[in-house]
C-alpha positions in Angstrom: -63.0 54.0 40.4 -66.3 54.2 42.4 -67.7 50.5 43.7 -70.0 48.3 41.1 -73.7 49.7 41.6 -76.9 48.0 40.7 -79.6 49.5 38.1 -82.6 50.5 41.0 -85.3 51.2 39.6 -87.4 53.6 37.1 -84.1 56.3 38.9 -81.5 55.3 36.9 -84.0 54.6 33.3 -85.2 58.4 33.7 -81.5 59.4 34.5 -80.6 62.7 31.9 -78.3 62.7 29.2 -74.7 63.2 29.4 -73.5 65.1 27.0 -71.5 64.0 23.9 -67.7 63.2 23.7 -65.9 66.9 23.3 -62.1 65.2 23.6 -60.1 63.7 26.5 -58.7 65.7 29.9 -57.7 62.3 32.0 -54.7 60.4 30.9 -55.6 57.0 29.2 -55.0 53.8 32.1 -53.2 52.2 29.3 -50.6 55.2 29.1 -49.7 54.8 32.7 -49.8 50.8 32.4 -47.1 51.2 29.6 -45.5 53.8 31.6 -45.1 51.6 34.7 -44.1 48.9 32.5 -41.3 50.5 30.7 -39.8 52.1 33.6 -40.0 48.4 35.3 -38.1 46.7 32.6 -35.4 50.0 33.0 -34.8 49.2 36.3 -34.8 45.0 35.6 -31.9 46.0 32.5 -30.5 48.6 35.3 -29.9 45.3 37.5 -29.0 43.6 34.6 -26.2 45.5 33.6 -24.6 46.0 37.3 -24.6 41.9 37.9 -22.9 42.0 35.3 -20.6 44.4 35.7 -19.1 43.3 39.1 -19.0 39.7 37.6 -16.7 41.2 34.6 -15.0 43.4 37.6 -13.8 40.0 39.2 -13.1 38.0 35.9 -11.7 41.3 33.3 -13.2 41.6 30.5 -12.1 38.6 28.1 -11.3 34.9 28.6 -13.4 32.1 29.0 -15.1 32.8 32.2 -16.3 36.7 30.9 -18.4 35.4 27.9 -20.9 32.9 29.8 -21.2 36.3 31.8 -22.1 38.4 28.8 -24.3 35.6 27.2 -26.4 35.2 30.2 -26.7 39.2 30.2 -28.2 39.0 26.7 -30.3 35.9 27.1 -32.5 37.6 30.0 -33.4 40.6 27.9 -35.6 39.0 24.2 -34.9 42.9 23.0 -30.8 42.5 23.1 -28.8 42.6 19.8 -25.8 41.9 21.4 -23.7 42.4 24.4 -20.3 43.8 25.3 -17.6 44.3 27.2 -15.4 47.6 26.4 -11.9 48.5 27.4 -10.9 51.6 28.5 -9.8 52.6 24.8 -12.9 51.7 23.5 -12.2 48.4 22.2 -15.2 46.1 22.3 -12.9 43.0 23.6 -15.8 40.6 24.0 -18.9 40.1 22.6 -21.8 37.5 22.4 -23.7 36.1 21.1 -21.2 34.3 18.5 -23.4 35.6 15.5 -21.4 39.3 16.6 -17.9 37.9 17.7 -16.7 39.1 14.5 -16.5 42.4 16.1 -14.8 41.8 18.3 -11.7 44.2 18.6 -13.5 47.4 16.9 -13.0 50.4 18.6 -16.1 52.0 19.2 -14.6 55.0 21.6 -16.1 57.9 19.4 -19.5 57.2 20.1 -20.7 59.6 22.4 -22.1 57.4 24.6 -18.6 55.5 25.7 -17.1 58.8 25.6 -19.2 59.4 28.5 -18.8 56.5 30.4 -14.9 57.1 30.4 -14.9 60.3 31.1 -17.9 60.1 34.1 -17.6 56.5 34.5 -21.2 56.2 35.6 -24.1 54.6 34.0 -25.5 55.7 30.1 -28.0 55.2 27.5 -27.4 56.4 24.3 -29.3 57.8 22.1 -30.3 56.3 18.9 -27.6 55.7 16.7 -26.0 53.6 13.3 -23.9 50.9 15.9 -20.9 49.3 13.9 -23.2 46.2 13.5 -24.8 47.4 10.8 -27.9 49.0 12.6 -29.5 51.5 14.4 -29.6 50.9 17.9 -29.8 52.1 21.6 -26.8 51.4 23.9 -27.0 51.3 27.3 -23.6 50.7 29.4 -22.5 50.2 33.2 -18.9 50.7 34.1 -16.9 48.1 35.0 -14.8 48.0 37.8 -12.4 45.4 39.9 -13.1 44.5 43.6 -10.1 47.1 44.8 -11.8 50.0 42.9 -10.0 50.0 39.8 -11.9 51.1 36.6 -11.2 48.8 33.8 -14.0 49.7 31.4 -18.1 49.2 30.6 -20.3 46.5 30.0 -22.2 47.1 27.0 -26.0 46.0 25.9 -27.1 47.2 22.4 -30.8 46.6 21.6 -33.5 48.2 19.0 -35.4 50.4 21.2 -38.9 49.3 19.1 -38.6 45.9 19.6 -37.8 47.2 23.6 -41.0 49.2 23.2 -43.6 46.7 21.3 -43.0 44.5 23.6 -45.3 46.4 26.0 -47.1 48.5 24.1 -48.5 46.4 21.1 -50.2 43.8 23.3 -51.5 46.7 25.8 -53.1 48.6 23.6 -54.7 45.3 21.1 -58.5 45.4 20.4 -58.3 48.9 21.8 -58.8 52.8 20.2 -56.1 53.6 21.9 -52.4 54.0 20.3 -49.1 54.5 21.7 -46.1 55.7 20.0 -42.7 57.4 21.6 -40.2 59.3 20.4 -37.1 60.5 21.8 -36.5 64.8 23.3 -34.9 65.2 20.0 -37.8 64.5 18.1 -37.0 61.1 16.7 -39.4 58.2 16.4 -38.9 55.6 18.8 -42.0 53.3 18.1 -45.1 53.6 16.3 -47.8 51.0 14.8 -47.1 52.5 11.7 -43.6 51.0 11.5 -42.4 53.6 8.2 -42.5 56.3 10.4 -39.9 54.3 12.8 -36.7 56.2 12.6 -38.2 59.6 11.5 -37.9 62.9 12.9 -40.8 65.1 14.2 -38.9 67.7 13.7 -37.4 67.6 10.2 -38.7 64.6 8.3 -40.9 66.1 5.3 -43.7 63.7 6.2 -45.0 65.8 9.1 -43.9 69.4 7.7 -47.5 69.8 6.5 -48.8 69.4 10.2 -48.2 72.6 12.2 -50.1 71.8 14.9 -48.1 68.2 15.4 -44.9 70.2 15.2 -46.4 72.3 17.5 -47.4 69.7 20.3 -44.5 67.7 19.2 -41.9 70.7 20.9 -44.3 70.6 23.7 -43.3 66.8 24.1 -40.3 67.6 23.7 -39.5 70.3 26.2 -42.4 68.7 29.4 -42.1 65.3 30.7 -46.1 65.0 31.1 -49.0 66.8 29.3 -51.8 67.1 26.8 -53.1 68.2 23.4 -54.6 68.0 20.2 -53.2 67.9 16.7 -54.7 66.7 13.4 -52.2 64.1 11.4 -53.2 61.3 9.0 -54.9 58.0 10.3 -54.6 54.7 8.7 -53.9 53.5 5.2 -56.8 55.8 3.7 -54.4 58.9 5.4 -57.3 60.6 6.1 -56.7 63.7 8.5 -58.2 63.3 11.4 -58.1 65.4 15.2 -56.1 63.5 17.7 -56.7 64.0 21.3 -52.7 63.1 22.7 -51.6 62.6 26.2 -48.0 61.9 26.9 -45.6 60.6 30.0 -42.1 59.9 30.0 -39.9 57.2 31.1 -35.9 57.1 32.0 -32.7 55.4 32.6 -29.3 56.9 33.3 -30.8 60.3 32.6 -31.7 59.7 29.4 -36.0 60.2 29.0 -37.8 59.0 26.2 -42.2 59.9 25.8 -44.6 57.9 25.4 -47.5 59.3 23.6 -51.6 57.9 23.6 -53.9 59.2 21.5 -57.3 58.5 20.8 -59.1 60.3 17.5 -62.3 62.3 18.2 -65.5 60.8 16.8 -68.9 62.3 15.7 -71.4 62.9 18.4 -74.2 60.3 18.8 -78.2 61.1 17.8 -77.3 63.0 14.6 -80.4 61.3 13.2 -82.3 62.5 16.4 -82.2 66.2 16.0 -85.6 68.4 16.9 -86.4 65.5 19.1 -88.9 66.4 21.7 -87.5 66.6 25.6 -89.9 63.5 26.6 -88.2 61.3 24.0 -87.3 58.2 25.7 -83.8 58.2 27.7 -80.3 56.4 26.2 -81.1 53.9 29.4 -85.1 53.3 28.2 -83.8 53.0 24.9 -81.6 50.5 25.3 -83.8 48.0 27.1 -86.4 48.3 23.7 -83.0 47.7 21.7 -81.5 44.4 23.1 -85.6 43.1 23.1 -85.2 43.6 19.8 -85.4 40.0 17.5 -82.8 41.2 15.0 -80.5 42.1 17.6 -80.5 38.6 19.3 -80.3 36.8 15.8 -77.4 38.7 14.7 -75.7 38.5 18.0 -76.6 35.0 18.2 -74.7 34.6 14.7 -71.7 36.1 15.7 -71.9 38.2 12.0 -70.2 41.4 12.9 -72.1 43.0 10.0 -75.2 42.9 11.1 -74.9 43.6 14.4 -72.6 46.7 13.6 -75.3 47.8 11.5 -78.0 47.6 14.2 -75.6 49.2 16.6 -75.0 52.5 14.3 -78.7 52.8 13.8 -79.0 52.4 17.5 -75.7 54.9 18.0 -77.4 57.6 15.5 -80.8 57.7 16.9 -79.8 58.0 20.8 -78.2 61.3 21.5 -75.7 62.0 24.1 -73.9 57.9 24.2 -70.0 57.8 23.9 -70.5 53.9 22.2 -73.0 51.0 22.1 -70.9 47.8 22.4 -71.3 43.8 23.3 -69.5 41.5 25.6 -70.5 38.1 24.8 -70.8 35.6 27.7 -67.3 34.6 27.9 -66.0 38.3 28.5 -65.1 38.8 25.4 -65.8 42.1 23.8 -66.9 41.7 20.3 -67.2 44.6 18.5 -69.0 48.5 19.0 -70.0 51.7 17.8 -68.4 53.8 16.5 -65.2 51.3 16.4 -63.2 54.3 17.5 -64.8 54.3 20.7 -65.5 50.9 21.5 -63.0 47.6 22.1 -62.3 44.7 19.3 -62.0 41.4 20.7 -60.9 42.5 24.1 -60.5 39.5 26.5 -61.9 40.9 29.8 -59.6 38.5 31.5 -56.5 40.3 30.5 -57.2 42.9 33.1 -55.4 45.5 31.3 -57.7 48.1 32.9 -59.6 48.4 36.6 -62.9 48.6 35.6 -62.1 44.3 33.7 -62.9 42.6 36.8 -66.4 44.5 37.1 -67.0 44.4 33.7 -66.6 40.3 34.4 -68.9 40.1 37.0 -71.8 41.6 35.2 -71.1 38.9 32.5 -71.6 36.4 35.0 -74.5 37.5 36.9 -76.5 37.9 33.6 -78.4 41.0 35.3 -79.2 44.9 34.1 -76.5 47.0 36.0 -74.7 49.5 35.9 -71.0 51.1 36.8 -69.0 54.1 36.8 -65.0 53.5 35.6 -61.8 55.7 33.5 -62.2 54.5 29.9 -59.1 53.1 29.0 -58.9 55.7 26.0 -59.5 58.5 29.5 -62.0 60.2 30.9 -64.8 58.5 32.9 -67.8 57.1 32.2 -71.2 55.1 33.2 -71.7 51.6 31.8 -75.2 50.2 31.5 -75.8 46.8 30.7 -78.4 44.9 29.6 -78.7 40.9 29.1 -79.4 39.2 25.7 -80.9 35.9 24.8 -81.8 33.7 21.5 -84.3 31.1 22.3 -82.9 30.9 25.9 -79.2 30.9 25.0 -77.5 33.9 26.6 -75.3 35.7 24.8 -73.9 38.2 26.9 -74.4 42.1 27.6 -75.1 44.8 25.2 -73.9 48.3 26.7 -73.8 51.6 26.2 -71.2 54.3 27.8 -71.9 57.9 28.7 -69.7 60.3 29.9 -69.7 61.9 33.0 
């Protein structure tokens, strides 16, 4: 991200139109934050697992001083269910917490994934699958073994991989247009704001047969562990079909890989109300200083009614051709509201610094001066930010903004 610049001049009011948003070829910051978050908690339940593991290799696996072992391995992860520790049969001898102890003594050995540990004895995770305890679940497992070498079994931690998930995703991608769902190579849903589609396969559940291009991209998901693409699928509880722009990474542990996929939905180009406009029309930059001067602006702003102010905003949105979104920050870095919604931020707390461009977008707040920057919007892509203070009878509200695309 280039360095914060300021607005110089009649240069940057005169500055040409970028063009209109035409889909996304930059992966969204908040993919790679949820990336880089994922794969840290991994490696924390990776380290997890092996304290564990050579604490149960000095102990065994039952008696009084194994459980405070597996109840301490649970109680560090909020996502656990329950933890284990397996025999080499199979036999779950130990479990906490004491709301599972009734299991113990099952013999899980025909689930593939403690087939594997016996016969490799090195690290797994499952995949999804119905656990005996009544629901479905990811295992992961570390093999067990005593301080002369001796393999004695696995330590086991079972958790729901969408509670494991929207733990990082839901409050990354909040007050943004930006979702994040995940599925595993196999095609089935790991995590998805929609929670019905939890538990469903890409690949054969009937909800996404009439979709070829999903099916399409999703075997492309499937098959890369990075990439791009487009695909048209139903959006919220209107289902209305809508183009998807999708970019998707991947995350592992113990070989197994799960994808997690952003996507952002295309929106309408700005200035459909501007068409046959003459080439010395004012600029989106000119134009915005005449908007935020506006009275109504101010008093709806100075309100706080999103109504109005989303109102003024489209008017602004479909008069001034070639904007990505028109939005508001009021002056305590919170971002209010935009248009079109599916390009702008919701109550975004600028604080959160959930993207790199926050921290600039703060200090524009408090210097209460037109400026400008260049950053990734966190949906991808890149674009300039132009800001412009607004008052009510002295009382400053904060910026209004518009983004173009560079």
């Amino acid at each position: 991200m280039r360095r914060l610049l300021r607005v110089i001049g009649l240069a940057i009011l005169l500055a040409p139109a970028a063009p209109a948003f035409c889909g996304g070829s930059e992966t969204p910051i908040l993919l790679t934050v949820a990336q880089q978050k994922a794969t840290a908690e991994f490696a924390r339940l990776d380290a997890g697992l092996k304290r564990a593991a050579q604490a149960l290799g000095a102990t065994g696996l039952t008696g009084d001083k194994a459980r405070p072992i597996l109840a301490e391995l649970c109680g560090g992860f909020s996502y656990a269910a329950d933890c284990a520790a397996v025999d080499v049969d199979g036999r779950m001898a130990t479990i906490e917490p004491a709301p599972f102890r009734h299991h113990e003594g099952k013999n899980i050995g025909n689930q593939e994934q403690v087939m594997r540990i016996m016969g490799t004895r090195r690290p797994v995770l499952s995949d999804v699958f119905r656990a005996v305890e009544g629901f479905e679940a990811a295992d992961a497992e570390y093999p067990v073994t005593t301080p002369d070498g001796k393999f004695i079994g696995a330590v086991s931690l079972l958790f729901k991989p969408e509670k494991f998930l929207g733990e990082i995703i839901a409050p990354l991608v909040k007050g943004t247009p930006v979702d994040i769902w995940a599925m595993e190579k196999g095609g089935l849903i790991l995590y998805d704001i929609d929670t019905s589609q939890i538990g469903l396969n890409l690949f054969s559940a009937p909800l996404y047969q009439p979709y070829p291009e999903l099916l399409s991209l999703g075997r492309r998901i499937a098959a890369s562990p990075e990439g791009n693409g487009a695909y048209r699928f139903t959006r919220g509880p209107a289902k209305k079909v809508v183009k998807k722009n999708a970019f998707w990474q991947s995350v592992s542990l113990y070989g197994a890989e799960w994808r997690l996929v952003a996507v952002h939905v295309e929106r309408e180009s700005s200035g459909k109300k501007a068409a046959g406009r003459a080439v010395t029309a004012p600029t989106p930059e000119q134009r915005l200083k005449a908007f935020v001067e506006r009275r109504s602006l101010a008093e709806a702003l100075a309100d706080g009614g999103k109504t109005r102010g989303m109102k003024l905003f489209r008017e602004f949105y479909e008069a001034t051709p070639g904007i990505y979104s028109v939005q508001w920050v009021d002056e305590k870095g919170i971002n209010r509201f935009g248009y079109p919604e599916g390009n702008s931020l919701i109550d975004y707390d600028y604080h959160s610094n959930r993207a790199p461009s926050d921290q600039d977008m703060l200090r524009m707040v408090a210097e209460r001066k037109p400026g400008l920057f260049e950053a990734p919007l966190i949906e991808g892509k890149s674009g300039t930010f132009t800001l412009r203070p607004v008052s009510w009878h002295g009382r400053y509200l904060g910026m209004v903004y518009i983004i173009r695309l560079k």
